[in-house]
VEXDREN-2710 file (C-alpha; in Angstrom, 1 decimal):
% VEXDREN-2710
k/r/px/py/pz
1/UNK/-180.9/38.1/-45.5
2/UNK/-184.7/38.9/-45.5
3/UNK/-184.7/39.8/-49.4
4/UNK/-184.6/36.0/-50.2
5/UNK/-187.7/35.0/-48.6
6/UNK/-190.8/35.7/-50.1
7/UNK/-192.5/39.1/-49.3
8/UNK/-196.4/38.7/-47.9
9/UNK/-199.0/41.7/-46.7
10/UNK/-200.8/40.4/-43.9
11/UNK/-203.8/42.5/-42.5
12/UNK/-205.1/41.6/-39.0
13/UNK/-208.6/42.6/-39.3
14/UNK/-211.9/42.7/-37.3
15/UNK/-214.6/44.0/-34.6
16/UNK/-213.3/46.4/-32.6
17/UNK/-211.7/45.3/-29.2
18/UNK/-211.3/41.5/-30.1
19/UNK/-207.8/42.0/-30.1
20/UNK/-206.2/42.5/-33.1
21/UNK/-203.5/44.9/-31.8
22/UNK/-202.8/42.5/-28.9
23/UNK/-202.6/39.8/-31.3
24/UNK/-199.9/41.4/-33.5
25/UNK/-197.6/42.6/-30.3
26/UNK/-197.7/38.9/-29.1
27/UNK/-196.6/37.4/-32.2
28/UNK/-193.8/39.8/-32.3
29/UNK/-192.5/39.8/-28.9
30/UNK/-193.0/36.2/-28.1
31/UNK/-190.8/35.1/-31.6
32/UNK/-188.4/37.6/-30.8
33/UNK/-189.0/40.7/-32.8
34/UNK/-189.8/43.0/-29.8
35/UNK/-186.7/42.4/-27.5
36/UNK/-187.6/42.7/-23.6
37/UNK/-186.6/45.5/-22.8
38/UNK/-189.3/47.8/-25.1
39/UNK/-191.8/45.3/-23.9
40/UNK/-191.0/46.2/-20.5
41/UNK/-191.2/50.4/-21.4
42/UNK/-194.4/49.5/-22.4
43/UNK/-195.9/47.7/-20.0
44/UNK/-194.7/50.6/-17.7
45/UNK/-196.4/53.2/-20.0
46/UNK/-199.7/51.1/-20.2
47/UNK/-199.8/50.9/-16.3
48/UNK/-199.3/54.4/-16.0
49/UNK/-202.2/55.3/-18.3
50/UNK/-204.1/53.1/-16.5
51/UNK/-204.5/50.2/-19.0
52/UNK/-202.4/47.6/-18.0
53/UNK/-203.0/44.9/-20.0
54/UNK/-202.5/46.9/-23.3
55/UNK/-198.9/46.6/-23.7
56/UNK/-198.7/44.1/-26.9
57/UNK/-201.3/46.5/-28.4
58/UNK/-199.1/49.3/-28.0
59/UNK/-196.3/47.7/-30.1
60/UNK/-198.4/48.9/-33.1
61/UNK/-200.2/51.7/-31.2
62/UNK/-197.3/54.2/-31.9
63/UNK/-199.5/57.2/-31.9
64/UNK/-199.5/59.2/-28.4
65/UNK/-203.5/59.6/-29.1
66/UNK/-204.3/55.9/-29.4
67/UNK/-202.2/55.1/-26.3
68/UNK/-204.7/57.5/-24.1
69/UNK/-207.6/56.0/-25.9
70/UNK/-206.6/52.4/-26.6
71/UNK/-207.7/52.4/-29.5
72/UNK/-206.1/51.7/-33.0
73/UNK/-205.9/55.0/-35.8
74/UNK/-203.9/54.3/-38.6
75/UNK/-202.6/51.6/-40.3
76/UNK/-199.2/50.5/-38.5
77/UNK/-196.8/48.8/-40.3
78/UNK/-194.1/46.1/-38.9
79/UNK/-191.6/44.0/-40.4
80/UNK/-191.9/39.9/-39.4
81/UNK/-190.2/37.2/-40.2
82/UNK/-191.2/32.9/-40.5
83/UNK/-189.3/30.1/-41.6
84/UNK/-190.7/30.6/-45.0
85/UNK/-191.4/34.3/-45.5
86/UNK/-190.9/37.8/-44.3
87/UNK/-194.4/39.6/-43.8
88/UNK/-194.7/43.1/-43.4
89/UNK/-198.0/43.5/-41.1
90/UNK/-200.6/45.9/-41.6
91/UNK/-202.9/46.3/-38.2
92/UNK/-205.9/47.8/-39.5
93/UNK/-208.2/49.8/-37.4
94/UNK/-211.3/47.7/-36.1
95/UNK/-213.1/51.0/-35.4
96/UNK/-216.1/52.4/-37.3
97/UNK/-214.0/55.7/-37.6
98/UNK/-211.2/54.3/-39.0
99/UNK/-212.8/51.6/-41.6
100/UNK/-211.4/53.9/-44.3
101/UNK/-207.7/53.5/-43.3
102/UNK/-209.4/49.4/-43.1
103/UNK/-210.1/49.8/-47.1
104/UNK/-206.8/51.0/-48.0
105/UNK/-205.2/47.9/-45.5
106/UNK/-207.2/45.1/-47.4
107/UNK/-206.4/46.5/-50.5
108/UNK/-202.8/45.8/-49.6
109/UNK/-202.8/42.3/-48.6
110/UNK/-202.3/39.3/-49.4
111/UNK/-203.7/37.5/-46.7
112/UNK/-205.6/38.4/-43.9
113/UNK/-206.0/37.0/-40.3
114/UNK/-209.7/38.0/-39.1
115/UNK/-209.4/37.9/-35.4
116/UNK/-212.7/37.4/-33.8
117/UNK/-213.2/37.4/-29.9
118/UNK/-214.7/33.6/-28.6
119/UNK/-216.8/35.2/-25.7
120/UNK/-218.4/37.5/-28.5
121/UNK/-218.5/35.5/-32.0
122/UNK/-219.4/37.3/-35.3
123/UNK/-220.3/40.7/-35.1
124/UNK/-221.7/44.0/-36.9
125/UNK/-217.6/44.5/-38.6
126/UNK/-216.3/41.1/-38.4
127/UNK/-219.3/41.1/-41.0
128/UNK/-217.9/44.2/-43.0
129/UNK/-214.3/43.6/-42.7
130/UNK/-215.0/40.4/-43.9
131/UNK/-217.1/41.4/-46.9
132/UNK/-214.8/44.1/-47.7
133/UNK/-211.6/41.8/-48.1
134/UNK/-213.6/39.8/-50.8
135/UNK/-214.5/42.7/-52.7
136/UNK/-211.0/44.1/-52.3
137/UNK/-209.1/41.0/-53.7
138/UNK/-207.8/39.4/-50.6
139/UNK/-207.8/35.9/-51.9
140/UNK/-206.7/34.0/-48.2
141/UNK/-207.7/34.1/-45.2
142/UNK/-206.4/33.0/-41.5
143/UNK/-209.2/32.5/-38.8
144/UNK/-208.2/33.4/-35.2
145/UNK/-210.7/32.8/-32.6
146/UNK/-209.4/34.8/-29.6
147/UNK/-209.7/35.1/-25.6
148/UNK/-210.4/31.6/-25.6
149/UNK/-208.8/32.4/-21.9
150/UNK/-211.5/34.7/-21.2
151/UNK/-213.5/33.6/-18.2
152/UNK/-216.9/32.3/-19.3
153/UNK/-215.3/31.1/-22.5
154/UNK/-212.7/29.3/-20.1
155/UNK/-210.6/27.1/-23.2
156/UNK/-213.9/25.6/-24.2
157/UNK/-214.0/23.7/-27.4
158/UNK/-218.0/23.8/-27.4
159/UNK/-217.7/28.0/-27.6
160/UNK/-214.6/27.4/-29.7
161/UNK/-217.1/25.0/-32.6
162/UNK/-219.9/27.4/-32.1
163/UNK/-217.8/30.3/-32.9
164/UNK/-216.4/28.5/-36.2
165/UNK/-219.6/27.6/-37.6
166/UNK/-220.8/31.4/-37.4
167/UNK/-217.8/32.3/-38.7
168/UNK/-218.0/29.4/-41.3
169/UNK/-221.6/30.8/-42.5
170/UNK/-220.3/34.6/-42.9
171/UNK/-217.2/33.3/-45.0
172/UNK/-219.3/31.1/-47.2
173/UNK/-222.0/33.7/-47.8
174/UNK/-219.8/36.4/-49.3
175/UNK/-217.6/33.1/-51.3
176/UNK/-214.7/31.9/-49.4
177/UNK/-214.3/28.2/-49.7
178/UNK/-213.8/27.5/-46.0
179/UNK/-212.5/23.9/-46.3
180/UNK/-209.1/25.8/-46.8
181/UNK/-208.8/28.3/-44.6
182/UNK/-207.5/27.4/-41.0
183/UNK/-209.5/28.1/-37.8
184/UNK/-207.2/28.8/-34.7
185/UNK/-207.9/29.1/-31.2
186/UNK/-205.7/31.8/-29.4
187/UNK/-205.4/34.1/-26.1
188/UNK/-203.6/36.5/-27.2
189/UNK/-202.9/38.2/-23.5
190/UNK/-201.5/34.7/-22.4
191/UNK/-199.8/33.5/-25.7
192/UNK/-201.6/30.5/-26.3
193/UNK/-201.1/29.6/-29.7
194/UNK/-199.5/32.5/-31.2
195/UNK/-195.8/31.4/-31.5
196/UNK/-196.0/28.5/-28.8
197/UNK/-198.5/25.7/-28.6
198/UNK/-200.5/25.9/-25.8
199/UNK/-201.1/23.2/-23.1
200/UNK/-204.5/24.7/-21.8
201/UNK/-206.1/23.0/-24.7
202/UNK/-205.2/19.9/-25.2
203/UNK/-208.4/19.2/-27.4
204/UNK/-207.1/21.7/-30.5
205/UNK/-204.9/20.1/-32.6
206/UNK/-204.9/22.6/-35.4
207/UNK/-201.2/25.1/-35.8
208/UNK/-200.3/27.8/-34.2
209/UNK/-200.7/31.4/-35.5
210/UNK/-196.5/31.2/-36.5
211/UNK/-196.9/28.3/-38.0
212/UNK/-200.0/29.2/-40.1
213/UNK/-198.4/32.4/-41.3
214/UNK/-195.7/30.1/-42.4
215/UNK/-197.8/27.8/-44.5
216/UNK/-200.0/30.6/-46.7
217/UNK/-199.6/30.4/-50.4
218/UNK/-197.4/32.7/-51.8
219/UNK/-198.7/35.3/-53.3
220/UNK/-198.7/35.3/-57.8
221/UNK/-196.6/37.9/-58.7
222/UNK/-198.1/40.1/-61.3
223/UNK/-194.6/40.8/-63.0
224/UNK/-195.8/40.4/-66.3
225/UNK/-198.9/43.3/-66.2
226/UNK/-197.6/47.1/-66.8
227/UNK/-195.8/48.7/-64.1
228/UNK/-199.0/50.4/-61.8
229/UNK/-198.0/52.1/-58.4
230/UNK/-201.0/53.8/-56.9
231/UNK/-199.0/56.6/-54.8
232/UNK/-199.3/56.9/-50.8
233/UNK/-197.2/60.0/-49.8
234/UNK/-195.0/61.9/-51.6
235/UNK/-192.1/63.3/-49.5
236/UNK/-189.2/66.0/-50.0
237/UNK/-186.0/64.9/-48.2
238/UNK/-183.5/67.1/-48.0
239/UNK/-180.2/65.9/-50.2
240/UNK/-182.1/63.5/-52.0
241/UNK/-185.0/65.3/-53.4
242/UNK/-188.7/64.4/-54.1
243/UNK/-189.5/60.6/-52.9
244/UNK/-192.9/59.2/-53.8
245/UNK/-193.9/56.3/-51.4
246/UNK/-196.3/53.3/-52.4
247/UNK/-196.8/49.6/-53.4
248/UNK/-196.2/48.5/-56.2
249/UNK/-199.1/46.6/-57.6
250/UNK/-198.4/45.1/-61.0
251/UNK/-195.4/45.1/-63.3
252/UNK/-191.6/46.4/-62.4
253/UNK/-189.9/49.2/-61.6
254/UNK/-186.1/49.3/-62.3
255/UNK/-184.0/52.3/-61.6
256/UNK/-183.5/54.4/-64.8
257/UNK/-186.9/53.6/-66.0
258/UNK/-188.7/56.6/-67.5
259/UNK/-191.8/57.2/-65.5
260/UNK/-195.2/58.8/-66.1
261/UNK/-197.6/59.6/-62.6
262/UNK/-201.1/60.1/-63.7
263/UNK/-203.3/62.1/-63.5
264/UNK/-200.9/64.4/-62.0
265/UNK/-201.1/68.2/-60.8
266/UNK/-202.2/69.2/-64.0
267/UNK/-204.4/66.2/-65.1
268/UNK/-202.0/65.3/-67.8
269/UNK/-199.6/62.7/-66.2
270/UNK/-195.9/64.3/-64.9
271/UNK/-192.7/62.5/-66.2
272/UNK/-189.4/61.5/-64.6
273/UNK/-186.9/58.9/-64.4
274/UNK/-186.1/56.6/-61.4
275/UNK/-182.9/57.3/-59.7
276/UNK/-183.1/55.1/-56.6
277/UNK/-185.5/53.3/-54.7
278/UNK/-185.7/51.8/-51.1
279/UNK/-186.9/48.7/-48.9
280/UNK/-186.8/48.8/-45.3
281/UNK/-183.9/50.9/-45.9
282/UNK/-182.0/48.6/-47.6
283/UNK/-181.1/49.9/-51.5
284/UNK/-182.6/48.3/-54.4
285/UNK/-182.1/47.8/-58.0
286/UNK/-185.8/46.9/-58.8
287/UNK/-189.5/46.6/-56.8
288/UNK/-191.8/43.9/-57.5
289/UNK/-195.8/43.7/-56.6
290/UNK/-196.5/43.7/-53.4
291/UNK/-192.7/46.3/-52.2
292/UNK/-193.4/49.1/-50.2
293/UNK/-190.9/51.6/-51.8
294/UNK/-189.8/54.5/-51.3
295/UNK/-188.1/55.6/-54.4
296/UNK/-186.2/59.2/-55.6
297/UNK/-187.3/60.8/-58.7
298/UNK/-185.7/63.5/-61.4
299/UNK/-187.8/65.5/-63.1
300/UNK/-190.4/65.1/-61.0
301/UNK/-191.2/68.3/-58.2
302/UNK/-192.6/68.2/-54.6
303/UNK/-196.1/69.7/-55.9
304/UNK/-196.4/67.3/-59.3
305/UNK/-197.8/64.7/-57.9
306/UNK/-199.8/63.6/-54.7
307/UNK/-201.7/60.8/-52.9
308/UNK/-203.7/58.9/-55.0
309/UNK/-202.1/59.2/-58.5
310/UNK/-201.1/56.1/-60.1
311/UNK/-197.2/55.7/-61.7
312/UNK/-196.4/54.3/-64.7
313/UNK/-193.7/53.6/-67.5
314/UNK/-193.8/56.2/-70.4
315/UNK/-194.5/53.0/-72.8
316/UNK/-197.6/52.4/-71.0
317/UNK/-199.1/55.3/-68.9
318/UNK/-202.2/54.0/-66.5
319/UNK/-205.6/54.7/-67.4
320/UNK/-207.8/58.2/-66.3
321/UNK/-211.3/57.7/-66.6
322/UNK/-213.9/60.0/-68.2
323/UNK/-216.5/57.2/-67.4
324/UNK/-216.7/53.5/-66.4
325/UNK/-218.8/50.6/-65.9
326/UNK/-218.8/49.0/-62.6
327/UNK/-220.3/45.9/-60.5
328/UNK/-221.1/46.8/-57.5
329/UNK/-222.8/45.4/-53.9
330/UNK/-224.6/47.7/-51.6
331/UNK/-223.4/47.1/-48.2
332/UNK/-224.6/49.5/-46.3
333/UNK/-226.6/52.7/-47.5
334/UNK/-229.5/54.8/-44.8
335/UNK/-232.3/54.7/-47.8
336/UNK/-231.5/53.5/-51.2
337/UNK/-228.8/54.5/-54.3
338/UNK/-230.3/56.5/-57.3
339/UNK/-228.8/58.1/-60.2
340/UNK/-227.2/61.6/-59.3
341/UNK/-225.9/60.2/-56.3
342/UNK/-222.2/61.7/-55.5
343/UNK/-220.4/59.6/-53.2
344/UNK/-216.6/59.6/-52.6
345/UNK/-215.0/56.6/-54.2
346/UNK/-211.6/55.3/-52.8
347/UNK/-209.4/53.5/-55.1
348/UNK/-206.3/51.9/-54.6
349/UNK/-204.8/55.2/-52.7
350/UNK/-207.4/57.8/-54.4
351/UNK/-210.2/59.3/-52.5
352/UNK/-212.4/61.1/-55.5
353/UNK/-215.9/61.8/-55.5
354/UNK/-218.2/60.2/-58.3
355/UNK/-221.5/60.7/-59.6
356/UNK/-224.1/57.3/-60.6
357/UNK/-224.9/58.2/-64.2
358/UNK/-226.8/55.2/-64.7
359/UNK/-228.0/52.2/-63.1
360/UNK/-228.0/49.4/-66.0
361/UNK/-228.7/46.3/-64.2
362/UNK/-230.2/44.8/-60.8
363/UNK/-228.2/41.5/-60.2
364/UNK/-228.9/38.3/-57.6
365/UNK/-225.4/39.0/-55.5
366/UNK/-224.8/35.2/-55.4
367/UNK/-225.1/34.2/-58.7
368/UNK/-224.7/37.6/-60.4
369/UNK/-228.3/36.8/-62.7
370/UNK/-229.8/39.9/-63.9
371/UNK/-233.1/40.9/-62.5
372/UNK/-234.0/43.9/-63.4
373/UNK/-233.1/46.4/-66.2
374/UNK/-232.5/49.9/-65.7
375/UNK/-234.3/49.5/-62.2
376/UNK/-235.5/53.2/-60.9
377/UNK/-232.8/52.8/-57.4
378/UNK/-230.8/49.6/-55.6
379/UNK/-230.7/49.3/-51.8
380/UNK/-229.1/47.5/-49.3
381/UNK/-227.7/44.0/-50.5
382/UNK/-228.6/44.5/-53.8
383/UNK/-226.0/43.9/-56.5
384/UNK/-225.9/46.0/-59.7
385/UNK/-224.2/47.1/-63.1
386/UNK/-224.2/51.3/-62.8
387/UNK/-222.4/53.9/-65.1
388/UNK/-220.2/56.3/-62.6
389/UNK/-218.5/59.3/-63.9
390/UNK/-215.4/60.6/-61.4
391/UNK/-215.9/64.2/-60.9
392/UNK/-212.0/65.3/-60.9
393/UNK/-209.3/62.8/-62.6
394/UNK/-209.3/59.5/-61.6
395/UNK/-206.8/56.2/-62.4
396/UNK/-208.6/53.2/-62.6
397/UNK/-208.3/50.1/-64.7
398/UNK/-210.9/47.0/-65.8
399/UNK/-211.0/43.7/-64.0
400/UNK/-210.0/42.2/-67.0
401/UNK/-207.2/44.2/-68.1
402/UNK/-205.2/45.1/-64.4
403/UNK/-207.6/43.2/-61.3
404/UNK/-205.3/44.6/-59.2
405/UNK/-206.4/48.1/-59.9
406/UNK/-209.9/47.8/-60.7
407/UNK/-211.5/47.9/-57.1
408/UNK/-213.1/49.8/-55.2
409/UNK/-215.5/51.1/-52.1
410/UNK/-218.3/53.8/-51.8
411/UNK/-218.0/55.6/-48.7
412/UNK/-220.6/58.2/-47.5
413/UNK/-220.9/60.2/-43.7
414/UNK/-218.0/57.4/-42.2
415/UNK/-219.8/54.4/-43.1
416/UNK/-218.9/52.0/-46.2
417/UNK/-222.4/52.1/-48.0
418/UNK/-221.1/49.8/-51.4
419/UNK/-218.2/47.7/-52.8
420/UNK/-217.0/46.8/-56.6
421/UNK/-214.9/47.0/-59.4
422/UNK/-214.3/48.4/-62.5
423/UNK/-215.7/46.1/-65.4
424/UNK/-215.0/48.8/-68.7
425/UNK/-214.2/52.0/-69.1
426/UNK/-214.1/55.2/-71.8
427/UNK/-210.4/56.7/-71.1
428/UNK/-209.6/60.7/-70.5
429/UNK/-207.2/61.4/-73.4
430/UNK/-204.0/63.2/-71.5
END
């Protein structure tokens, strides 16, 4: 029974077209969790569109549209299985479109494989994707150095080492300690690697993908911080009634429990009680971080809540805003960040624009030294202390209080311009 096994959010991340997709659809046909018979339905639809090739992407691709266009859209999610731990995989979207749909991925997992193509190396997202899973709190990281088959690259363990040091530079300069996380070499297309050891290289002696999935750390548990579950989708099934659908972040939710989901329609927090909730469809007496749920609600109507408000027990409801204090990095911004600026700010599962206030602080990004006071604007790669006011309600807590809900990125016109988290805040009375 999967329940007994731990429960880990993988995210298989990086530049577009270095197969990430592919990557996933291997590891789940070759161990098994893709029986022949749909791989063979898709390997006839990806000849017929003319992409042959694609199949093993198209196990996550389940959208018509990204079929046509090979390319990933949302955030699929697939139930896997090791020795150790069952995984629920989140394939997040490589594409600059799509980084958004990336943000909300990272912020979900608990490890993340960064797949990066050998004939290509590091490039413009492996750099972002990479950066943004720091900032967003996932603490381990699997290295997958892809089409090592490719021709050019031909199972070279030259291009392989010169593809790990870039990578090894990128990881260090954003603060992974590199001596733990394991560099693969893989082919995807062929299998090498994923779930079988490959003989094409007889030089790599490092794990497969399977078996380095099966050796992460487990994930800690925050049982012991209050119950926060940031909502994705709120649904109204007939017979049941209203069922709110999310991760649970911190704390635990029991059925009975009396709830609280802030901010709410109104902006002052709707209440209910928990009358079921749901795994995989498989019934469940409480969720833990880290359980996407799906759970039914009384008291609680179709239009009360939505997307991005945060649930709660009554005994400790989660925090709205007026105003907090955040450190931030500018990643990515056309000119430079003054105060005024009115970016939308996505948080956990909330997209809400915010207006800079106040710019405190200029900091050195590595060692987070103060340079400036009250400097006049901060540009790209500079690292900052700023005041931000949300201009609608908005659930966020400090780093210090509930990390898991204190992160955040700045997006503006499809591009990620800055990354941070919440460091104090002056709370919306309900």
């Amino acid at each position: 029974m999967a329940k007994e096994k731990t429960h880990v959010n993988i995210v298989f991340i990086g530049h577009v077209d270095h197969g990430k997709s592919t990557t996933v659809g291997r590891l789940l046909f070759d161990s098994g969790t893709i029986d022949e018979t749909t791989m063979r339905k898709l390997r006839e639809k990806a000849a017929e569109l003319g992409k042959s090739g694609f199949e093993f992407a198209y196990t996550m691709d389940n959208l018509k549209e990204e079929r046509e266009r090979g390319v990933t859209i949302d955030l699929a999610h697939k139930k896997f299985e090791t020795d150790n731990y069952y995984f629920t995989v989140i394939d997040a979207p490589g594409h600059r479109d799509f980084i958004k749909n990336m943000i909300t991925g990272a912020a979900q997992a608990d490890v993340g494989v960064l797949v990066v193509a050998a004939n290509d190396g590091v490039n413009a997202q492996t750099k972002e994707h990479v950066f943004l899973s720091k900032t967003l709190g996932v603490s381990q990281m699997i290295i997958a150095i892809n089409k090592m088959d490719i021709s050019g690259v031909d199972y070279s363990e030259d291009r392989y080492k010169a593809v790990v040091a870039e990578v090894t530079t990128l990881l260090q300069s954003v603060g992974y300690k590199t001596d733990t996380i394991p560099f693969l070499a893989i082919a995807s297309l062929k299998g090498d690697n994923i779930v079988t050891k490959s003989d094409k290289m007889p030089w790599y002696t490092g794990k497969t993908l399977m078996e380095a999935m099966n050796a992460v750390n487990p994930p800690d548990k925050p049982t012991g911080l209050p119950l926060r579950l940031p909502l994705q989708d709120v649904y109204s099934i007939t017979g049941i009634g209203v069922v709110p659908v999310g991760r649970v972040e911190t704390g635990i939710m029991k059925v009975g429990d009396k709830i609280v989901a802030v901010p709410g329609r109104e902006g002052k927090g709707v209440k209910g009680e928990v009358k079921s909730i749901e795994m995989h469809h498989e019934q469940l007496k409480q969720a833990e971080p880290g359980d996407n749920v799906g759970f039914s609600v009384r008291g609680i109507g179709k239009k009360d809540c939505a997307r991005g408000d945060v649930l709660g027990h009554e005994s400790n409801i989660p925090t709205v805003a007026e105003e907090f204090t955040a450190q931030m990095v500018v990643l990515n911004h056309p000119t430079v960040i003054t105060v005024g600026y009115t970016p939308v700010f996505h948080i956990h599962t909330a997209q809400v624009a915010c207006q800079v206030v106040a710019i405190k602080q200029k900091l050195n990004p590595a060692t987070g030294e103060v340079l400036e006071e009250n400097p006049d604007f901060i540009k790209n790669g500079d690292a900052a202390i700023v005041t931000i006011k949300p201009m609608k309600p908005l659930c966020i807590e400090t780093q210090k209080e509930i990390p898991q809900m204190s992160r955040f990125a700045i997006r503006d016109s499809g591009a990620t311009v800055a990354a941070g988290m919440c460091i104090e805040l002056k709370k919306k009375e309900l």
